[in-house]
C-alpha positions in Angstrom: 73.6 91.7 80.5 72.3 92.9 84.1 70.0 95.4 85.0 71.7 98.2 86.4 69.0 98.4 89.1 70.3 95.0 90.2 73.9 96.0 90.4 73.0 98.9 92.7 72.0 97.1 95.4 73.1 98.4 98.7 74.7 101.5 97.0 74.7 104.7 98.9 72.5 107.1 96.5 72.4 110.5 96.8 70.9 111.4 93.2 69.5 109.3 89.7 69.5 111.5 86.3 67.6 108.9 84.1 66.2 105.4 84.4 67.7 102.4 86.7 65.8 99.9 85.3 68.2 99.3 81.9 70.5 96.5 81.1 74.4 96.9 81.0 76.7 95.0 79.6 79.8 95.3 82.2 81.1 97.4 84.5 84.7 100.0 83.9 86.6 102.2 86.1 88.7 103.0 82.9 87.7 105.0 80.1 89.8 103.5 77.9 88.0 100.0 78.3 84.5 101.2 78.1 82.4 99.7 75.1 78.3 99.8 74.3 76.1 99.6 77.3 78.7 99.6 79.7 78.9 101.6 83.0 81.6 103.8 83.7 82.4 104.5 87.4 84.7 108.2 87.6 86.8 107.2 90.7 89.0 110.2 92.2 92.7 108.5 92.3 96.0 109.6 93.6 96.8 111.1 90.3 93.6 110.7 88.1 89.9 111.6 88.3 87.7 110.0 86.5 85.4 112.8 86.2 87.6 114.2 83.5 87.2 111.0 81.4 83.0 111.1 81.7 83.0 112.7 78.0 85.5 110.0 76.6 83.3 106.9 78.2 80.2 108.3 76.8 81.6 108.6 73.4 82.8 105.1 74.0 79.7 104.1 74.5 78.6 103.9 77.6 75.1 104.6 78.9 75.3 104.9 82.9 77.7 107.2 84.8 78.8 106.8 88.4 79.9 109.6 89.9 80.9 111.5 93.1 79.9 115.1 92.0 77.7 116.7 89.3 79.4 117.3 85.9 78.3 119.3 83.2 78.6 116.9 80.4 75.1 115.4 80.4 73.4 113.5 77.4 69.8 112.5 77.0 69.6 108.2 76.8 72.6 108.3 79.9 71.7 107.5 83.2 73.7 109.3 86.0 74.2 107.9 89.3 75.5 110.0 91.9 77.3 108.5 94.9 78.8 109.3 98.3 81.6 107.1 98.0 82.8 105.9 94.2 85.2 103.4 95.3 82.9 102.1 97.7 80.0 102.2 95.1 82.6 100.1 92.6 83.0 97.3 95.1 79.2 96.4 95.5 78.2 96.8 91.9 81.4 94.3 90.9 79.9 92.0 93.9 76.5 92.3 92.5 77.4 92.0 89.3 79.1 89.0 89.2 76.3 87.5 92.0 77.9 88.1 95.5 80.9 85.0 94.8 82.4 85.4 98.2 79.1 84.2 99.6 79.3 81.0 98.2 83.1 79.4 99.4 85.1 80.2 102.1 87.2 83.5 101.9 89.9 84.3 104.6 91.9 87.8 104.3 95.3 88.4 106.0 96.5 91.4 106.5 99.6 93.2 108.6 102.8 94.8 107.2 104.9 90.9 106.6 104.0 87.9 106.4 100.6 88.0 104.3 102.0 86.2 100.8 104.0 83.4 103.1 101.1 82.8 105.1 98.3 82.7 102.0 100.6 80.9 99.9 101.1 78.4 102.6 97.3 78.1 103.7 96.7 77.7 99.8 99.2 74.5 99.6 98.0 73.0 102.8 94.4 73.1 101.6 95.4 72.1 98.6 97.2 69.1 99.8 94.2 68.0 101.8 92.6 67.7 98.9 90.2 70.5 99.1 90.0 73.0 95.5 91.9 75.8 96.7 91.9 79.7 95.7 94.5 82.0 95.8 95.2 86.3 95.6 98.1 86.8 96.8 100.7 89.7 95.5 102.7 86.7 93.6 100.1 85.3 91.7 96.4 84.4 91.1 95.7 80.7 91.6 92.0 79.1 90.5 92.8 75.8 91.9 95.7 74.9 89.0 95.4 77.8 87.1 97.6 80.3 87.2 96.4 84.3 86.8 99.9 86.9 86.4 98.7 89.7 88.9 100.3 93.0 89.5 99.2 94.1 93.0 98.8 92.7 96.4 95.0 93.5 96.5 93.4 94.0 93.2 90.4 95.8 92.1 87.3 95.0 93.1 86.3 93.9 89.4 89.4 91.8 88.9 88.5 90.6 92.7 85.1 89.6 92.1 85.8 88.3 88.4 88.3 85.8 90.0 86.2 84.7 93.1 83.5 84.1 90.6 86.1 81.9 88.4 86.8 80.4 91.7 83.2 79.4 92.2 82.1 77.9 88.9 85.1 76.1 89.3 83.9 74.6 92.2 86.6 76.1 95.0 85.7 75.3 98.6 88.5 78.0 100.0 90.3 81.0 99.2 93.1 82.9 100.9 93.2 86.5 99.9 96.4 89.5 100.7 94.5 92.1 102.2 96.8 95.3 101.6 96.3 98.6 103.7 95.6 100.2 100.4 92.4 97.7 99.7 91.4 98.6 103.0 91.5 102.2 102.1 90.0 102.2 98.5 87.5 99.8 99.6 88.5 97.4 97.1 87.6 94.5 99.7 84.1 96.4 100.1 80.8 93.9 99.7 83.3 90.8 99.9 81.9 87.9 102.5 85.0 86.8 104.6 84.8 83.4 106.7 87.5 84.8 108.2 90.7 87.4 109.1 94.2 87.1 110.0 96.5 89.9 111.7 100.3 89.0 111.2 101.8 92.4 112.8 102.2 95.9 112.4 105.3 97.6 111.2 106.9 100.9 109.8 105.7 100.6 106.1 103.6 102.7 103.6 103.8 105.6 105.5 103.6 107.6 102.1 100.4 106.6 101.6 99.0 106.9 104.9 101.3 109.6 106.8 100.9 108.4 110.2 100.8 105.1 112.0 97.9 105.7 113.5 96.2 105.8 109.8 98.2 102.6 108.8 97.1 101.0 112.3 93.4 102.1 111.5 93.1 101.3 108.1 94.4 97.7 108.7 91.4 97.3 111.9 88.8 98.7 109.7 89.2 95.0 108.1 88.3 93.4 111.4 85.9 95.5 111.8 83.5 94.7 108.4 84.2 91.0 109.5 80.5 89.0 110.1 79.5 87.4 113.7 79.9 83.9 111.5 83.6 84.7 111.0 86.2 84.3 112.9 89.3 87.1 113.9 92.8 85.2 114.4 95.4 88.0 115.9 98.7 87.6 116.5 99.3 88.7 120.4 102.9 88.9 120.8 102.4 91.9 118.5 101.1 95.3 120.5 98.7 95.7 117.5 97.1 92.6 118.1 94.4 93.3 120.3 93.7 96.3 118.9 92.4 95.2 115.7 89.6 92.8 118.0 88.5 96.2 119.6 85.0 96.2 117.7 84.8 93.0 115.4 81.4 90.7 115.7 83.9 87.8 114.4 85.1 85.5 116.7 88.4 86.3 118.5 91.4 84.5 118.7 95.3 84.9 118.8 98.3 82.8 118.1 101.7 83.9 119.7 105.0 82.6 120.7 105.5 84.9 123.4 102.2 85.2 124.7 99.6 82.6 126.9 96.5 82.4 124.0 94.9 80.4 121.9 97.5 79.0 119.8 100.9 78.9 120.7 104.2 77.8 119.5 107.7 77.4 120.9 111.0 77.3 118.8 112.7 74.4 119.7 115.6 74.8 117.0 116.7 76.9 113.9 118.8 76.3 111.3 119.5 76.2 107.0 117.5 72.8 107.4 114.0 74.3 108.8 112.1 75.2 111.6 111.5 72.2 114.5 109.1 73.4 116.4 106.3 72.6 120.0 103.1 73.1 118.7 100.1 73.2 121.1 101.7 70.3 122.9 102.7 68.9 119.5 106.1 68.8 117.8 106.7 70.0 113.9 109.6 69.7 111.6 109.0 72.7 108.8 111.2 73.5 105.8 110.7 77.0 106.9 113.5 78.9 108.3 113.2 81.7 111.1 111.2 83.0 114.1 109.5 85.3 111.6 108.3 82.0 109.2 107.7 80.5 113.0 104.8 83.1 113.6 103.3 82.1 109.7 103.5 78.3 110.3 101.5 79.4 113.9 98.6 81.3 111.8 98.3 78.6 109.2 97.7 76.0 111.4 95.3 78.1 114.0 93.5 79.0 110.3 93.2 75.4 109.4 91.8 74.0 112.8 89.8 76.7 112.6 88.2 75.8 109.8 87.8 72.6 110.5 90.6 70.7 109.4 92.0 67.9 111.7 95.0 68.8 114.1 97.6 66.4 113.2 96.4 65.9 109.8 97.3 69.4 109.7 100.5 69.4 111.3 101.4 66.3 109.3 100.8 68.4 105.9 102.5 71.2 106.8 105.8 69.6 107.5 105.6 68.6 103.4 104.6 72.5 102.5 107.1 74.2 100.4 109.0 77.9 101.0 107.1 80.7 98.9 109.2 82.5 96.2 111.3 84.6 97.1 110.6 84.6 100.4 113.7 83.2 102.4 115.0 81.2 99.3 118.2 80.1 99.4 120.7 78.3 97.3 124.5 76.9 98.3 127.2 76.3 96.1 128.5 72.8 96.2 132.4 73.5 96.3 133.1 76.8 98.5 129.8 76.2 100.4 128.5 80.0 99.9 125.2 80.3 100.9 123.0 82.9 98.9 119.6 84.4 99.8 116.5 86.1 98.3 114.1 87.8 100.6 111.6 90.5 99.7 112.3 92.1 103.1 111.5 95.5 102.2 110.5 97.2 105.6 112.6 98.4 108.4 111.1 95.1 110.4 111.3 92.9 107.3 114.8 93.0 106.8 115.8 92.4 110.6 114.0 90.0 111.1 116.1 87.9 108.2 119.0 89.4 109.2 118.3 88.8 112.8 117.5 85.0 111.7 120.5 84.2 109.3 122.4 85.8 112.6 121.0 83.3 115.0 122.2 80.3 112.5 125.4 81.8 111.4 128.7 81.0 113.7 130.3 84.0 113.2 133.2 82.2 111.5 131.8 83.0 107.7 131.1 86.7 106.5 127.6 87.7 106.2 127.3 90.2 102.8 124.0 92.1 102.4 122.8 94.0 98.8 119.9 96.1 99.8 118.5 99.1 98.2 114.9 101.3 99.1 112.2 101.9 96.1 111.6 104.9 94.8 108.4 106.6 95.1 107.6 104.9 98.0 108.2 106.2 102.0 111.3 108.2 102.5 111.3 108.0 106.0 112.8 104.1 105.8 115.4 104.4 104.1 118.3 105.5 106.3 116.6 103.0 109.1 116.8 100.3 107.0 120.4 100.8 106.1 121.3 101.2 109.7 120.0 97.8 110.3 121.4 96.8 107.3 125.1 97.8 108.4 124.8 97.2 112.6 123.5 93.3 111.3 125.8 92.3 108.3 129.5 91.8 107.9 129.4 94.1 104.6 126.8 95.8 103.0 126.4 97.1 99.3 123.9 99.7 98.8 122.5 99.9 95.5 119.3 100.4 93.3 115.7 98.6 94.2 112.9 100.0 92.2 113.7 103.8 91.4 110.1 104.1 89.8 110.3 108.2 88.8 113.1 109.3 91.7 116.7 109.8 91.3 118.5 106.3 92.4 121.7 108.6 93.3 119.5 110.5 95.8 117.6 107.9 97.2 121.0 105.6 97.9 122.1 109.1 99.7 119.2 109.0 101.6 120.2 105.8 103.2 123.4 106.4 103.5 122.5 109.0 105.9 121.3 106.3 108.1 124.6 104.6 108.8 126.5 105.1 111.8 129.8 106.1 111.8 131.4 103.0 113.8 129.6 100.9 110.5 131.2 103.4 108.0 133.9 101.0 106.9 131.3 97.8 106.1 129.4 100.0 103.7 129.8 100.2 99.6 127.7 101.9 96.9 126.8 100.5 93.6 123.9 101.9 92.1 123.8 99.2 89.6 121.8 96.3 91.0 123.7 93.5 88.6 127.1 94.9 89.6 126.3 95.3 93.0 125.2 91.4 93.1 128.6 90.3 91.2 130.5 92.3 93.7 128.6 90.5 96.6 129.6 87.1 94.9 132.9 87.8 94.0 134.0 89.3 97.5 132.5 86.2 99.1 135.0 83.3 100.3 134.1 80.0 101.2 131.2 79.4 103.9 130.4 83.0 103.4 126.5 84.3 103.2 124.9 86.9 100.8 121.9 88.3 101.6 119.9 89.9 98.5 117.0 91.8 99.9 114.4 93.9 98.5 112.9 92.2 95.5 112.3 88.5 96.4 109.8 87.0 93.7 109.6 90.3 91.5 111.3 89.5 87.9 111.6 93.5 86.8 113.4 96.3 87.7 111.2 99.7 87.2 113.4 102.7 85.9 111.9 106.0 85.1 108.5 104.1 84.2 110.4 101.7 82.3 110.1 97.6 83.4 113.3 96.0 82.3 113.8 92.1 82.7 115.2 91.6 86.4 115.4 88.8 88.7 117.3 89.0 92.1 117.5 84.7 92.0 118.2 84.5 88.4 121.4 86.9 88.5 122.7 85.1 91.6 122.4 81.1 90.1 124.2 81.8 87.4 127.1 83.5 89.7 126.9 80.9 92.4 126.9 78.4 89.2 130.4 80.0 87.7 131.8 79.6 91.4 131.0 76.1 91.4 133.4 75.2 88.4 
């Protein structure tokens, strides 16, 4: 039990109805959740308001409401709280509630469009592997040293957030890499967290449904630098035009890593290929399982993270070499007999899915086919999904079209909608199948020996999500056992 007087601690008041000085048992954003002596916080969603649920989470039992407006519904023994900001109000209470976790290891966020799960879940090995107790939120999973926590979004809610950091803390974790997501930023999810410090991968067309300009996108993201402490630091990437623009007003420390550009850390390719990555860093060379100028660019910001934090330079360099791909990201398998090379990527943004098809390109001799399955989720922005299938049929040899995630939409309509993308000199490389298990068969059985399939879209992700349905669904699964029948 905490008092709730405790757990409002640098919460933006405007109004009490009632006493402060009572003890709650927990904190809930859901009414559904709510039991004796808990708080209930009415957030305003997308969809939702909580207002409308105040009743029901009385009933339920609890005896404080947070709220952004007056309601009606008032009982004698509840205490209302009015706030300014709900979401904003949730994040300190969970900090306060579970005793400010983030203060006591080291938290570093990354944020940017790609590149935020490779680059955790590689800063979470490497630490890992220099034998530190290591933390982990990424949008793949939830890792408490060795113990693994299923997670459905790529920044969670401040409850879940502060619950975990506080795992993390009695457990005795020294570090922990954390996703930070535009849509965190925006519903202050990462709001009364201490970060040691932030990393900005780049800045690319993606959640524009949310945010409906790129300026907002953009903004959002730099509002993350900008809660950054003096005692942090802010690593940039400055080969991307967004870099310096999220250093505009931090107190943190600025720094950059780029492969382009004269800074602080830099890298050089030096070659690329199926094998790995061999690369000049700072003066020093590195041999990396991972594939790609894009995975070039993580490597860069995992190793200026690590020096930064203290580790030793060729220690780190040296552990990095022995760091594994992340799931789903760039994983590939090749049949033994006809040589056919299959990949799973998440790529899921205009930028995402050039890059890896810009990469596989650059290692490719032209002599095999490269086939691409690709398809746009639904409920999601509308504006990518012709771009993405113009890059999708300019860059590949053949491209299927097919489902992703519909979510609620129409997958007929939203495989239209990129198909309006093409241009008519790629006409001929194009095919529709809506079915995404078809669509991947197809892609295996037109391939001939040498040949490459790209599956992009889903990466990691084990469901496909029809009409609010999650059915069993995994991109790398489907393909073994076709790549396995071709080996026989």
């Amino acid at each position: 039990m905490k008092k709730l007087k405790d757990i409002l601690y640098k919460v933006s008041l405007e109004m009490v109805i009632g006493s402060t000085d009572v003890e709650v048992n927990n904190i809930q954003f859901d009414s559904r959740a709510v039991k004796a002596s808990d708080v209930f916080v009415a957030l305003k969603g997308t969809a939702v308001d909580g207002h409308e649920y105040v009743e029901k989470a009385i009933n339920a039992g609890a005896t404080v409401v947070v709220m952004e407006h007056t309601i009606d519904y008032q009982v004698p023994g509840v205490t209302y709280v009015k706030v300014l900001n709900a979401h904003a109000a949730l994040a300190l209470m969970a900090a306060n509630f579970y005793e400010n976790p983030s203060k006591d290891l080291k938290l570093i966020g990354v944020t940017g469009t790609n590149g935020k799960t490779t680059t955790t879940s590689l800063l979470y090995q490497l630490f890992k592997k220099s034998g530190f107790k290591t933390g982990l939120i990424s949008t793949v999973e939830i890792l408490i040293h060795e113990t693994v926590v299923p997670t459905k979004h790529t920044t969670p809610d401040p409850l879940t957030i502060n619950m975990h950091l506080a795992a993390m803390r009695d457990a005795g974790v020294d570090y922990c890499f954390m996703e930070v997501s535009s849509h965190g930023i925006a519903q202050e999810r990462v709001t009364g967290l201490v970060f040691a410090g932030g990393v900005f991968t780049n800045l690319t067309h993606d959640h524009l449904d949310y945010h409906k300009s790129f300026k907002e996108y953009r903004d959002v993201k730099k509002r993350f630098f900008d809660m950054l402490p003096a005692s942090a630091f802010a690593l940039t990437n400055k080969d991307d035009k967004n870099g310096d623009y999220m250093l505009q007003n931090t107190r943190a420390r600025k720094l950059g890593y780029a492969l382009k550009t004269y800074t602080d850390y830099r890298a050089q390719i030096i070659e690329n290929q199926f094998g790995g990555l061999n690369l000049k860093v700072n003066e020093h060379e590195l041999w990396t399982k991972m594939i790609g100028a894009f995975n070039a660019y993580n490597v860069l910001a995992i190793y200026a993270c690590a020096v930064e934090l203290g580790l030793e330079e060729l220690e780190v360099l040296e552990t990095i070499s022995k760091l594994d791909g992340v799931s789903g990201r760039f994983e590939y398998f090749t049949t033994v007999k006809d040589k056919v090379t299959a990949i799973v990527d998440y790529a899921h943004t205009p930028d995402a899915l050039k890059n890896v098809l810009e990469t596989i390109n650059s290692i490719r001799t032209r002599n095999e086919n490269l086939i691409t399955v690709v398809g746009c989720g639904g409920d999601r922005d509308k504006t990518k999904r012709p771009i993405m299938a113009n890059i999708a049929a300019s860059l590949s040899t053949k491209v299927i079209f097919t489902s992703d995630n519909p979510r609620t939409e129409d997958p007929a309509i939203i495989l239209q909608e990129m198909e309006a993308g093409v241009q008519p000199i790629d006409f001929k490389k194009t095919l529709t199948i809506q079915d995404r298990k078809q669509a991947i068969k197809t892609a295996a059985s037109m391939a001939q020996p040498n040949d490459i399939i790209l599956i992009a879209g889903k990466g990691h992700e084990t469901y496909q999500e029809i009409m609010g349905v999650r059915a069993e669904f995994d991109d790398r699964k489907i393909i073994l056992e076709l790549l396995n029948s071709l080996n026989k």
